[in-house]
N, C-alpha and C positions, 0 to 999 in steps of 0.2 A: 218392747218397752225399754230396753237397755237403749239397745239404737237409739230410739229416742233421747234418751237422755244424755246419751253420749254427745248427739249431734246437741241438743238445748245448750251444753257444759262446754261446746268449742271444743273437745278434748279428743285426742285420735284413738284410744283404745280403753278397753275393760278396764286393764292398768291403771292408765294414766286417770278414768274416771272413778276409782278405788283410792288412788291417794288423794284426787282432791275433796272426797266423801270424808275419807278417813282427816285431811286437814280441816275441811270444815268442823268437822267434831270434835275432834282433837283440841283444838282453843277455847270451847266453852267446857271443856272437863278440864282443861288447867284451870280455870276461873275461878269454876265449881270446888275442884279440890284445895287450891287454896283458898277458898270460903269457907269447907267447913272444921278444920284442915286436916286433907289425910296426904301421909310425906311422898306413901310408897305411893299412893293411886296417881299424886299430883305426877310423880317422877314419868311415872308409866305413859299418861296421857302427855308429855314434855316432848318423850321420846318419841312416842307417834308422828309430833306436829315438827320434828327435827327431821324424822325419816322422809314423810310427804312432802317436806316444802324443800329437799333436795331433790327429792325424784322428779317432782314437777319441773325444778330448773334444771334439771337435767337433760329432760324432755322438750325443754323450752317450750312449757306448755299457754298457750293463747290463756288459759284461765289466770296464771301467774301476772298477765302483763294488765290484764282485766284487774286486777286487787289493785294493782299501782293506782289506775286511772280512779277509785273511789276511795281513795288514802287507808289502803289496807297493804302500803308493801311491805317489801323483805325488810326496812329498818323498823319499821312500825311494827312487825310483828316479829321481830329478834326482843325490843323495846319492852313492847307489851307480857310476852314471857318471861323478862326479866320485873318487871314492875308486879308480875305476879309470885317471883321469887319473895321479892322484899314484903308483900300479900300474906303469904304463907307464913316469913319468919315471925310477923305480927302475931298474927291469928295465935300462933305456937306460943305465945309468951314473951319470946327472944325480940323484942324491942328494944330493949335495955341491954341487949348481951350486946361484948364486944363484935361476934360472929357478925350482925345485925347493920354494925356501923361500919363494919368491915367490906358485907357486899355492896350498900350503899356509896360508899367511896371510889370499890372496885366498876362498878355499872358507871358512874360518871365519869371516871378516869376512861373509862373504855369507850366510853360515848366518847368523850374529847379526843380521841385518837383517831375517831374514825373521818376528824374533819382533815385534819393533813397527809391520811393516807388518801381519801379519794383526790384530795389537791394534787399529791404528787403523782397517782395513776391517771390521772387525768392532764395534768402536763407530759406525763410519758406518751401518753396515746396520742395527744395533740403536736409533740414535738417529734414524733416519729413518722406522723402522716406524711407524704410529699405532695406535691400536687399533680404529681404524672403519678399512674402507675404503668410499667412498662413488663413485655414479655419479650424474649429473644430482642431486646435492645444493648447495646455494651453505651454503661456510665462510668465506665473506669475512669471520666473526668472527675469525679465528683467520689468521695468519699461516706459509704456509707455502712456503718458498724454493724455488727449483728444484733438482731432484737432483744429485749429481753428475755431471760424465761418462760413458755408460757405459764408455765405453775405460777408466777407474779401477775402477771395483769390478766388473764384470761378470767374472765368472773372474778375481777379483786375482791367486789362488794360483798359478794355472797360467802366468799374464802374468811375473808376479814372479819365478817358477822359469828361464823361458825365458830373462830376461835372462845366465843366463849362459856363454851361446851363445861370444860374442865373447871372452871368456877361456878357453873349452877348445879354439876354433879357435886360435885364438893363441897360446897352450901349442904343440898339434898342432905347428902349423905355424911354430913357433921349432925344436921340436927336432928336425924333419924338416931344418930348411935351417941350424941353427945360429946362427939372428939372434935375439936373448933379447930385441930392439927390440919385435918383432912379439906377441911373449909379453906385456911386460912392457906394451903399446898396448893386447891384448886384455885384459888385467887390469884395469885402468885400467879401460878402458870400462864394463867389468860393472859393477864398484865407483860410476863416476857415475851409470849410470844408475838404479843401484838407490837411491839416496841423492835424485836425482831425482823415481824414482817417488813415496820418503818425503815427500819437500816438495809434490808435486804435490796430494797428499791430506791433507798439514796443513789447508790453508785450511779444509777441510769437517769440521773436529772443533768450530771454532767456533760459540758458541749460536746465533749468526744465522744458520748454514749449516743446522742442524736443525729434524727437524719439531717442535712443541708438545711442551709433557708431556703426556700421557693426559687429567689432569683439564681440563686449557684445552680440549681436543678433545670431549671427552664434555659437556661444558657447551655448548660451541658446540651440539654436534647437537642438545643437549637445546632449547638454543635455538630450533633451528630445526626439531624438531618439533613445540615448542607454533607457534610460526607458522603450518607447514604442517598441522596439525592431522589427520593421515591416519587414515582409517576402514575401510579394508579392506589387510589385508595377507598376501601369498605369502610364506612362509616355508621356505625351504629349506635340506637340509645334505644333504650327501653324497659319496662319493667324486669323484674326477679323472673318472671312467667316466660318471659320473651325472649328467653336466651336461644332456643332453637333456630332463631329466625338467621339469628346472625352468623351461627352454628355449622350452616347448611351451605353456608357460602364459603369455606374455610378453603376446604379441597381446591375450588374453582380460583380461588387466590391466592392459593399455594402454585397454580400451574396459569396463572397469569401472565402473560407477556410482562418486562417494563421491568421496573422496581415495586413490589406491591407493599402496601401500608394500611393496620386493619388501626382507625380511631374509634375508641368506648370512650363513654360521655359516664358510665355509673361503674363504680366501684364493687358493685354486691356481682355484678354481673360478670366479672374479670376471672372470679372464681371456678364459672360456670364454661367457661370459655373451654373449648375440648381444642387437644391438641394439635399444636399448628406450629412449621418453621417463620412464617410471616413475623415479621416483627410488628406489635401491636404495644399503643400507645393510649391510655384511660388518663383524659385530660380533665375532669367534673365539669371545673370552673369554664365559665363559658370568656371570660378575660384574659386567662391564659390561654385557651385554643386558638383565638382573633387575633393572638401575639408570636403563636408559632410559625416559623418560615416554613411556611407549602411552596412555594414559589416554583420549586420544581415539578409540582403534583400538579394533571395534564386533564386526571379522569377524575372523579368522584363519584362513586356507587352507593345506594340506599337503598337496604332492603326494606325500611320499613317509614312509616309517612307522620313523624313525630314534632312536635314542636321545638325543640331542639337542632332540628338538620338547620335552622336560621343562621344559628353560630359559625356553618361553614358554607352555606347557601351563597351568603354574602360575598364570597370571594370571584374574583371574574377572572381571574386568570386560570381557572381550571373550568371545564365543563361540567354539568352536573346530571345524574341519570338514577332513575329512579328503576328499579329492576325489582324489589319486592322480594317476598317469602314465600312466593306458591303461584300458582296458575290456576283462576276457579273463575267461576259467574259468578260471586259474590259481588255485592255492590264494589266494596275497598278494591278490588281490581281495578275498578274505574274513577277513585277517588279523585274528586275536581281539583283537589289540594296537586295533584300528579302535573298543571298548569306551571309549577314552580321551575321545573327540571327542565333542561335542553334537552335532553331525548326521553324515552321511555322504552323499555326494552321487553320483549314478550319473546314467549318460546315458539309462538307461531303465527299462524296468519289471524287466527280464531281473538287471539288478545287485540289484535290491532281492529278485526272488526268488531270489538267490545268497545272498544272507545268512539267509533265511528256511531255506533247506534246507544251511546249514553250521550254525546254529546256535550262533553262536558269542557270542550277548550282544550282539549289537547290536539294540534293537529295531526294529519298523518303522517307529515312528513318528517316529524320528529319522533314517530317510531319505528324500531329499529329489532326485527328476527331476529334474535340467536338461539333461539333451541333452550335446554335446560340442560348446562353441562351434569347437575349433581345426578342427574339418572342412568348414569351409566352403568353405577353398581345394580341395578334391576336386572333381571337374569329376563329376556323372552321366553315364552310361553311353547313347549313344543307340541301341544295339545292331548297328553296322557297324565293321566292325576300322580301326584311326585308319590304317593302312599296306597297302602290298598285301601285305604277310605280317603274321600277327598276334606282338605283342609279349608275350612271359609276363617276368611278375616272379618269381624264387624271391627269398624275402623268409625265412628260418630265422630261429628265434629263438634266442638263445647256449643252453650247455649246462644252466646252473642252477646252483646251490648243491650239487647228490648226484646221484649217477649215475643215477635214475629215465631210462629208455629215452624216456618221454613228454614229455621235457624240449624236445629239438630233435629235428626231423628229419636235422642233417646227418649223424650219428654212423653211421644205420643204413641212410639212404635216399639221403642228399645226392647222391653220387654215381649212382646210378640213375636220382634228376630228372630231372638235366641230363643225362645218357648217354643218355636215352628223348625226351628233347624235343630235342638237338642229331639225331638219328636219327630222327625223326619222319617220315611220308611225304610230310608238306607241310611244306617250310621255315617255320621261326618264327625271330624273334630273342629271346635269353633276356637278361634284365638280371638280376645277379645283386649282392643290396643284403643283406649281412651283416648282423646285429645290433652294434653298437658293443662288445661282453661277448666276443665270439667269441674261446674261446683263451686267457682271463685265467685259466681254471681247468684247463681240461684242453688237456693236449698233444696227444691224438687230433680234439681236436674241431680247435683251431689246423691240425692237418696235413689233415685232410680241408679245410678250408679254404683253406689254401693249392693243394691239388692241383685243387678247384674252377677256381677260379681260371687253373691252367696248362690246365685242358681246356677253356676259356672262350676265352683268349688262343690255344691252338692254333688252336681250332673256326674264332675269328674271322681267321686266318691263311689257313687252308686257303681259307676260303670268299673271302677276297681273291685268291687264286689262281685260282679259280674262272670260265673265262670268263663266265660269266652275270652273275657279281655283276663283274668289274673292268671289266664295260663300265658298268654302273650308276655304279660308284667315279669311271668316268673321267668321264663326263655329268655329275656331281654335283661334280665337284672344285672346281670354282670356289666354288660354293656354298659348300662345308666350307673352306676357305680364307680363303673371306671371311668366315665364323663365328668363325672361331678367330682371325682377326685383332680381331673385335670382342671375344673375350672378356679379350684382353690387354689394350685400351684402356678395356672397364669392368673389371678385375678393377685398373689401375692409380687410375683414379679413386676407386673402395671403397677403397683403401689409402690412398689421401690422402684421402677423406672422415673413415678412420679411424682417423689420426692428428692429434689432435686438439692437441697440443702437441709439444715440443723430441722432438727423436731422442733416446731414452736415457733418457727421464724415468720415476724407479720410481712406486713405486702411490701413495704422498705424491701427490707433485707431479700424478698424474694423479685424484684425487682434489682438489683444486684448481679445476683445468681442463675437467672430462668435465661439462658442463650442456649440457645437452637444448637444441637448435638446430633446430626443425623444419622452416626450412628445409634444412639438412642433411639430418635424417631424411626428411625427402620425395624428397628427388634419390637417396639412399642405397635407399630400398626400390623406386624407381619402376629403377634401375641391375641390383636383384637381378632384379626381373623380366627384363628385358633380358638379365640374363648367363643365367638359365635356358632363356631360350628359343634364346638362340645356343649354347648348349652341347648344347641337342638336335640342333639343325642344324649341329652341327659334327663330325659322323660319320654315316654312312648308316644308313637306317631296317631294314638288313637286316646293321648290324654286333653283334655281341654286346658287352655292354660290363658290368664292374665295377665297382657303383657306392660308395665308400666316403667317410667324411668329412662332414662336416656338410652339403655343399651339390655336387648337390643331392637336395633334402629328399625322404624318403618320399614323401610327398604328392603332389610333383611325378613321379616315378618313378610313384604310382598311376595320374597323369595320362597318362602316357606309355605305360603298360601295356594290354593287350584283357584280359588274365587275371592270378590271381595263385596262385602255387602258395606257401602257409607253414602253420606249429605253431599250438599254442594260446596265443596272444598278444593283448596287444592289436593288433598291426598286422590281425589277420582281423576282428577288429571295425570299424577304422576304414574297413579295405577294403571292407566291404560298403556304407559310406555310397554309394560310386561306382554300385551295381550291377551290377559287371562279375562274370561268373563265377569262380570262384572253386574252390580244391583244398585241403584238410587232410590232412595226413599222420597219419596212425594208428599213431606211433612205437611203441608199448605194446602194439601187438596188440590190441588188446580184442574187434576186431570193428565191423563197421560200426556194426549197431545200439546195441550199447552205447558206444561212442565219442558218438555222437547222444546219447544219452542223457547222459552226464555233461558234456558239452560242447554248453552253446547254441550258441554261434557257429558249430559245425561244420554244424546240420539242414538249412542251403539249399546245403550245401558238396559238393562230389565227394570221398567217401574215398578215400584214397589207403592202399594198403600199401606197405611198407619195398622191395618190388618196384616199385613207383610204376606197373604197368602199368595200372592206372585212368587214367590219362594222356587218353588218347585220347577220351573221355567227355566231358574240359574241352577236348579241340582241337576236338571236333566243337562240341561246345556254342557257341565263340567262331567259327566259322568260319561256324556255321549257326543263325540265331534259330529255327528248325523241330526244331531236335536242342534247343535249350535247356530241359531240363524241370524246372529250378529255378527260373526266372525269378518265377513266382509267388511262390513260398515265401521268395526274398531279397528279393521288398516287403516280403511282413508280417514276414521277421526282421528286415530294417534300422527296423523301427517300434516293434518288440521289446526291441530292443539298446539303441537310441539315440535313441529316443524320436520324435516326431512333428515332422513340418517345419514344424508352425505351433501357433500361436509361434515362432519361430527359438531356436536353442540360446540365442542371447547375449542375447533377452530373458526366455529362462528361465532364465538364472544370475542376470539382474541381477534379478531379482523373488525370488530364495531370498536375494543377498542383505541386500534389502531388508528382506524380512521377519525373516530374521536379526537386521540391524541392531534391529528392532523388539522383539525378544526381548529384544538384551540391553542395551537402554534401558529395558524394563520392570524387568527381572533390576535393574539398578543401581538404579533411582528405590525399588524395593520394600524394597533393602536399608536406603538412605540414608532412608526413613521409617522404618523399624523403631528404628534408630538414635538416628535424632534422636528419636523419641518416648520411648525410653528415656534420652537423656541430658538432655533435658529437665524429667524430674521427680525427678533427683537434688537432694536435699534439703542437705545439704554444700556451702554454698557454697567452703568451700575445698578440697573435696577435687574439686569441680567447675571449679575453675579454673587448678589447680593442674596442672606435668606437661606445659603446653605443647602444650593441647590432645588430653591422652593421656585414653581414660575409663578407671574401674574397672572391672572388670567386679562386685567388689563391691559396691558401691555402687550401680551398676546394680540390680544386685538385690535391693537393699536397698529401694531408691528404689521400683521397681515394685510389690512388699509391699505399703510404707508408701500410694501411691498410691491403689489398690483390693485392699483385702484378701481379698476373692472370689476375686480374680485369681490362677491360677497361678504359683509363685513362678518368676524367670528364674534358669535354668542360668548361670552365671558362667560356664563353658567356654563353652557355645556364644555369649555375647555378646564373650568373647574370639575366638572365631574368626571371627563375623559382624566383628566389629571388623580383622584380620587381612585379611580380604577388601576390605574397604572399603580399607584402607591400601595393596593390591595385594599382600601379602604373606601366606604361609601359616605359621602356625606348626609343621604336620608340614612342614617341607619346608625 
């Protein structure tokens, strides 16, 4: 029932669903108390709906932003508490008293304050924004201050509201005891402090407290990308959800051939961004990107197929390639949108004969093997379970975009999994690693997930109770003790490695300051190793455990895993680079053989039905290399899938983008002949010089005629649009 109402209230926890019980209630007992009037009860009930309406924004809780949308917010119900103030001093008599005229004046004076404080936090927030935000880029052209405090603008409104604490205690507690001293203290107080907070945040409206205008900023960068002169660049946009996509390509672009350049299109996502020497460049504005000098940039990479990549689509002097976030049957592998890009790049043969049999307009000859450089950190399979019980991964992938049943397995089977593998005749441990999507769209899929999870938490309960296992627990405790003590001591280090400037500094200022230190980055990645490996050793090999959140990473989780049970995603592709056995669920019914059939990834797989009792196929298979009768079949598919281990993936990216680059140095050099040979025999001297280096295209045409009359006359469109291309600009567009 809680559950319930948790999920009904949007709210993440007990908590967070107690204060907003407790704020609900809370404002109809100030109402009440100042209706009939009692001082202490109203006070009591005051401080309730003070405590809950902090905790909630604190939590930044989804019910909070829900009040706004039906004009129940934070000003309206700061307002309303006070209007219940002035309520109560009535009801009490004190109409007439000075006390009376006194909160009165203080509540409108304080209301009137709150119009030029949020003007000037919101001209600071506005004059601080820039229109790049930048990582490991140097703008030492460009002059940019440090932020304000965050204690000023961080939640000003909510900060601002709260100061007037101290004059409705003091009210309260004048007309409680009759001393108008204590009233007329707390009045006062409110009043300076809010006039206080106004001064505090003068100083930062001045031009020296803010960042650049746009164009000093965009000049700069422009600066410093003909300097830096980058020729391969990861371009990415996408939701809050979407960060991993972009995430996974970091490594692969850190060890890029060229000059590499990682562009974000959204600001929330910059945050999200895991650590990289690449210098990375968060342009929003789609007017400022179409005015930055790429000119040098040769490749262009796209992990994912957004309406957005338009903004740099457009540009023809670079080549464009579409390379994704995963390797799966999934339809989006074979997205007709993929039409747009000069090549497409798959990790093996298996991707290119997806596109051949969807038919969707892409041809073959524009794709392009390279393997999957990010799977190298996957450890191979030596076929002995890493523990004296073996470990399965259920690994589901989220719901999807429409209810297709073959979307996920949790909907139909999830629970079966784990009911049939916690109940197994031979103890396993399950790690159970959600998709990051899980629950964004559907509520049943969020609630099987959640319940997941409590029979995971139980399981691993029970089995601590368990004498077999709490003598293991007590042998190992020092162990897991001294784990967990190291993962506080590296998890505090990472936090000071990665804070790189002032406590409080917004993306200005850290923009500024965020260049690449690799002595830094070397203690930073060699610490991630370290906290992964203490974080395995910091609970037992036979506890079940949920694994969510960035870290730690799939990969590592494959590491950690004997088997894996998940959908048709990319994680079943990645997973077979390991070799370890492996389980797909047959959400859709179709049947084993046809399931095989429209799903490569599945043919070395154990099908699973929505009954999951296929199970025991993969326990015996990991339990006994004699039972394993896939083993063969996931060589030649991991050769299939993801191509060959020699060459190494990462010098078969960096040879497509070589060759690329090669394409579209000839693509340029072809056009800029075409060009010059026609602007060259324009006969007009002044219509040839004139215009500031702009051509006719009549004249052009004219010219080539008059040149060799033999000769095919030139299309004036097309030497305007050849023209258009050279200039980096399209005139459809």
């Amino acid at each position: 029932m809680i559950s319930t109402a948790i999920r009904l209230a949007r709210v993440g926890s007990r908590t967070e669903l107690a204060a907003a019980l407790l704020m609900g209630l809370g404002y109809p007992c100030v109402m009440l108390a100042a209706l009939i009037p009692h001082i202490w009860f109203f006070a009591a009930a005051a401080a309730v709906t003070y405590a809950a309406d902090w905790y909630l924004h604190q939590k930044g809780s989804y019910l909070v932003n829900r009040l706004g949308k039906v004009r129940a917010g934070l000003s309206i119900r700061f307002l309303l508490r006070q209007l219940m103030v002035i309520l109560l001093l009535a009801r009490l008599d004190l109409a007439e008293s000075p006390l009376f005229y006194a909160a009165v004046a203080c509540f409108l004076l304080f209301y009137g304050l709150q119009a030029p404080h949020g003007a000037l936090t919101t001209l600071i927030r506005m004059r601080r924004t820039m229109p790049v935000v930048t990582r490991n880029v140097d703008l030492h052209a460009v002059r940019i201050p440090d932020a304000p405090p965050g204690v000023l603008v961080r939640r000003s409104a909510e900060k601002m509201l709260h100061l007037d604490i101290p004059a409705v205690a003091g009210v309260l507690i004048a007309a409680g005891t009759g001393d108008d001293v204590i009233g007329y203290a707390g009045i006062g107080l409110t009043l300076l402090l809010a006039l206080a907070y106004l001064a505090a945040l003068l100083p930062y409206v001045r031009r020296g407290r803010l960042a650049p205008p746009a164009p000093v900023v965009l000049k700069a960068v422009d600066t410093w990308l003909r300097e830096y002169q980058p020729t391969v660049v990861l371009y990415f946009s996408g939701s809050n959800e979407s960060a991993y996509q972009g995430n996974m390509w970091l490594e692969t672009m850190a060890r890029v051939e060229g000059r590499p350049l990682i562009i974000m299109r959204e600001r929330s996502l910059v945050p999200q961004l895991a650590e990289t020497s690449v210098p990375v460049l968060c342009v929003p504005a789609g007017t400022h990107l179409m005015n930055l000098d790429l000119s040098t940039v040769r490749v262009c990479l796209y992990p994912a197929n957004v309406g957005k990549n338009i903004h740099i689509l457009r540009v023809p002097t670079m080549k464009h390639v579409f390379i994704g976030h995963g390797d799966s049957d999934k339809l989006a592998s074979v997205n007709p949108y993929s039409k747009v890009y000069d090549e497409v790049w798959t990790a093996g043969r298996a991707g290119r004969d997806r596109y051949a049999l969807a038919d969707v307009g892409v041809r073959d000859e524009d794709i392009v093997e390279v393997g999957r450089p990010q799977l190298e950190p996957i450890k191979s399979w030596t076929g002995a379970v890493k523990n004296p019980i073996p470990t399965v991964l259920y690994a589901p992938t989220w719901e999807g975009w429409d209810d297709n049943p073959g979307n996920t397995s949790l909907l139909l089977a999830g629970e079966n999994i784990v009911r049939r593998l916690l109940t197994a005749a031979d103890p396993v441990r399950i790690i159970y690693k959600p998709h990051p999507f899980t629950g964004i769209r559907s509520r049943k899929a969020k609630a099987v997930d959640a319940r997941l999870r409590a029979m995971l938490e139980k399981a691993a309960a029970e089995r601590a109770a368990d004498p077999r296992w709490a003598k293991e627990a007590s042998s190992a405790a020092a162990g897991h003790s001294a784990a967990r003590a190291e993962l506080v001591r590296i998890e505090a280090r990472l936090a000071k490695l990665a804070t790189s400037g002032r406590a409080g500094g917004d993306e200005a200022e850290e923009s500024r300051i965020s260049l690449a230190d690799p002595a830094r980055e070397a203690e930073a990645a060699r610490l991630r190793a370290e906290w992964n490996d203490a974080y395995w050793r910091s609970f037992g090999w036979w506890e079940h455990r949920t694994v969510t959140g960035a870290q730690p990473k799939l990969y590592d989780c494959f590491n950690e895993s004997d088997a894996m049970v998940s959908d048709i995603s990319s994680v079943v592709s990645d997973f077979i680079a390991s070799g370890k056995p492996y389980a797909v669920t047959d959400s859709a019914a179709l049947g084993a053989a046809e399931f095989k059939r429209q799903n490569t990834a599945v043919r070395a797989a154990v099908i699973l039905s929505n009954t999951a009792e296929e199970l025991d196929e993969l326990l015996a298979a990991v339990a006994d290399p004699a039972a394993d009768l896939l083993a063969d079949a996931r060589r030649e598919l991991k050769t299939y899938l993801l191509g060959p281990d020699e060459p190494t993936s990462m010098e078969q990216f960096n040879a497509a983008v070589r060759a690329l680059t090669a394409k579209a140095e000839a693509r340029n050099l072809g056009v800029a002949q075409r060009l010059g040979d026609q602007a060259v025999a324009v006969p007009d001297e002044e219509a040839a010089t004139s215009g500031a280096g702009d051509i006719d295209p009549q004249a052009v045409a004219a010219a080539t005629a008059a040149a060799d009359p033999d000769a095919p006359a030139a299309d004036p469109e097309q030497v305007e649009a050849e023209t258009a291309l050279t200039e980096g600009s399209s005139p459809a567009l």
